[in-house]
C-alpha positions as CSV (number, residue, x, y, z in Angstrom):
1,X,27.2,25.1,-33.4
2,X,27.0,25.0,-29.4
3,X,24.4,22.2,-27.6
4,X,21.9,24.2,-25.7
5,X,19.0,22.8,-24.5
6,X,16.7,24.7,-27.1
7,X,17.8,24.9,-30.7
8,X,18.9,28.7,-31.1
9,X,17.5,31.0,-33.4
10,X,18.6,33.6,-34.9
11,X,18.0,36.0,-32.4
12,X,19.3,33.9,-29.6
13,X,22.7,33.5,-32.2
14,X,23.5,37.2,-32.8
15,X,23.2,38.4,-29.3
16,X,25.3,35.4,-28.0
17,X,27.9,36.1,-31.4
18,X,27.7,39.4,-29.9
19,X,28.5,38.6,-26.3
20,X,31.3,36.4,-27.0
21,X,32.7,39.0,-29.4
22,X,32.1,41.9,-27.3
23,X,34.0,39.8,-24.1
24,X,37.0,38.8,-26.8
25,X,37.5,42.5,-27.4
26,X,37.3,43.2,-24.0
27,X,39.3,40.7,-23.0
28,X,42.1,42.3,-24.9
29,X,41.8,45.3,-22.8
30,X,42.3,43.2,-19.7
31,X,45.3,41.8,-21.2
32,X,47.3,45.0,-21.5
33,X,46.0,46.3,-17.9
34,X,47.5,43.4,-16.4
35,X,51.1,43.9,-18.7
36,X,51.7,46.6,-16.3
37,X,49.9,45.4,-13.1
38,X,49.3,41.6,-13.1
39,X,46.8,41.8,-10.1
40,X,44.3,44.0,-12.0
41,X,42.8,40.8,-13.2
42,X,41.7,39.5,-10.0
43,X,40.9,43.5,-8.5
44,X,39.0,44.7,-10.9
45,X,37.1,41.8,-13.0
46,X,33.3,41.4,-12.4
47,X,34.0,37.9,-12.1
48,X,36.3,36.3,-9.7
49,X,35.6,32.8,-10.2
50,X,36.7,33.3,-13.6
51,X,40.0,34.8,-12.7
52,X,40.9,31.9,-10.4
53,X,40.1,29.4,-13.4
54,X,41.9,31.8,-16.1
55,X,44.1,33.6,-16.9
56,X,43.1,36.7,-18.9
57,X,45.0,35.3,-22.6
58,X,43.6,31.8,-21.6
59,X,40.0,33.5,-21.0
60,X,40.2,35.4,-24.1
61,X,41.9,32.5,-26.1
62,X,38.5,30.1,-25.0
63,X,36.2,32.5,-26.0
64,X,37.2,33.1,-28.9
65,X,37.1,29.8,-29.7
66,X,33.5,29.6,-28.7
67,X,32.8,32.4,-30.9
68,X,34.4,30.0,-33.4
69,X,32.3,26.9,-32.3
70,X,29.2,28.5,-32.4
71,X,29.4,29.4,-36.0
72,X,30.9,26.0,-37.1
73,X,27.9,23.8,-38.7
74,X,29.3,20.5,-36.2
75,X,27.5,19.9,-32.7
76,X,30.0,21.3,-29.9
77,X,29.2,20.1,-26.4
78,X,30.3,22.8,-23.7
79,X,31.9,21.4,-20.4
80,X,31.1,24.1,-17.3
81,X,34.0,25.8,-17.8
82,X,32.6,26.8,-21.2
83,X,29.2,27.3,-19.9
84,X,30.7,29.5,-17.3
85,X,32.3,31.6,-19.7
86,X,28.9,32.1,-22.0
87,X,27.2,32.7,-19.4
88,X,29.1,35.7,-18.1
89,X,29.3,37.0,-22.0
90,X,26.1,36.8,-22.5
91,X,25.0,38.2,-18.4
92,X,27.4,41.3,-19.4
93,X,26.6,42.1,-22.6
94,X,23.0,41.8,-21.7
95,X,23.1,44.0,-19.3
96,X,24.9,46.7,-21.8
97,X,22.0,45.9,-24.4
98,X,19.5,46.9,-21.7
99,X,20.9,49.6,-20.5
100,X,22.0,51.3,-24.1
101,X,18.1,50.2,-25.2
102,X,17.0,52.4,-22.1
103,X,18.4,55.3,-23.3
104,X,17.5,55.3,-26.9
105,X,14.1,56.6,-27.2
106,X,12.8,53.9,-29.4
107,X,14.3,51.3,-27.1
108,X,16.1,48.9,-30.1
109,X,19.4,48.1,-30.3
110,X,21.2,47.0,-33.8
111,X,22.1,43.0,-32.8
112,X,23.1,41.5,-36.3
113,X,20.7,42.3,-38.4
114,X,18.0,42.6,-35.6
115,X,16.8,45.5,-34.0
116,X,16.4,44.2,-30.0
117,X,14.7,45.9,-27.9
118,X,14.8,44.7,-23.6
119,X,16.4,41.1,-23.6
120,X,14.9,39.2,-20.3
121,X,18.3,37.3,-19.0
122,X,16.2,35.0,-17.2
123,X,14.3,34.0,-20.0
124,X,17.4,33.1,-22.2
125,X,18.9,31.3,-19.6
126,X,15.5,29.3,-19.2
127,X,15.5,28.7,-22.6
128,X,19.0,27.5,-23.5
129,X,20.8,26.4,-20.1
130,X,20.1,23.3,-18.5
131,X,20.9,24.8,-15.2
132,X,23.4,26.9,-13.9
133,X,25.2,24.5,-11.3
134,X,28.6,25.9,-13.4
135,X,27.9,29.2,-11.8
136,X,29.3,28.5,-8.5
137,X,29.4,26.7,-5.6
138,X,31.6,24.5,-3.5
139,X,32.9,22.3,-6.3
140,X,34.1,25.3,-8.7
141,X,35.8,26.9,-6.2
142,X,37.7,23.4,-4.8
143,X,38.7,22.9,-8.4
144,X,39.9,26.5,-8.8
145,X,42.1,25.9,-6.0
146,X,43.4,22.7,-6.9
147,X,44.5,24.7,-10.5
148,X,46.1,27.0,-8.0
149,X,48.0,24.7,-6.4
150,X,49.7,23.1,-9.6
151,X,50.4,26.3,-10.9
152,X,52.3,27.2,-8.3
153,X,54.3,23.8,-8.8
């Protein structure tokens, strides 16, 4: 189980198991696109901060190992890297649910065994984040560059 700042329910758990699932299998897209042009990664991803601190099979690779974690009954403490990574699941494949929920006249989604209807980001990151100091700033992007560096060692 992953340390959040709120216990998760069961809600909370299938739309992050779906997030981090979803981003695995789209991961493995990314993966192929960059077999036959290695700069699609950093061109076309959503994220750049996260393709200057992964690689796409090191990206995929960690997430699926959160998928792992967050199913496995021990305590896992996530590092900002990992919150990073969560976060951008869960920002993505919240922003899918809503728009999918939008055009369904009911409005519910199938998440697990819950139907969902609108899911409020900002609530769930109120909830279950301490704060979002992973998400950017002066410090990510020094370390990114400093990984940069080495790698090009």
């Amino acid at each position: 189980m992953l340390r959040f700042q709120t216990r998760p329910d069961g809600v909370f758990l299938a739309i992050l198991h779906d997030a981090l699932g979803c981003f695995t299998d789209d991961m493995s897209v990314v993966i192929e696109d960059a077999k036959s042009d290695p700069t699609s990664w950093r061109n076309t991803y959503p994220y750049p901060d996260l393709a200057r601190l992964f690689s796409p099979e090191l990206d995929k690779d960690t997430v699926s190992k959160l998928l792992e974690a967050s199913r496995a009954p021990d305590l896992y403490q996530l590092t900002d890297y990992h919150w990073l990574l969560v976060y951008v699941a869960l920002e993505i494949q919240i922003d899918v649910h809503n728009d999918d929920a939008r055009e369904n006249p009911p409005g519910l989604i199938q998440v697990g065994p819950y139907q969902i209807g609108r899911i409020d980001k900002d609530a769930i990151v109120g909830r279950f984040f301490w704060d979002t100091d992973f998400a950017g700033g002066k410090a990510f992007a020094d370390m990114a560059g400093e990984a940069a560096v080495q790698n090009q060692r």
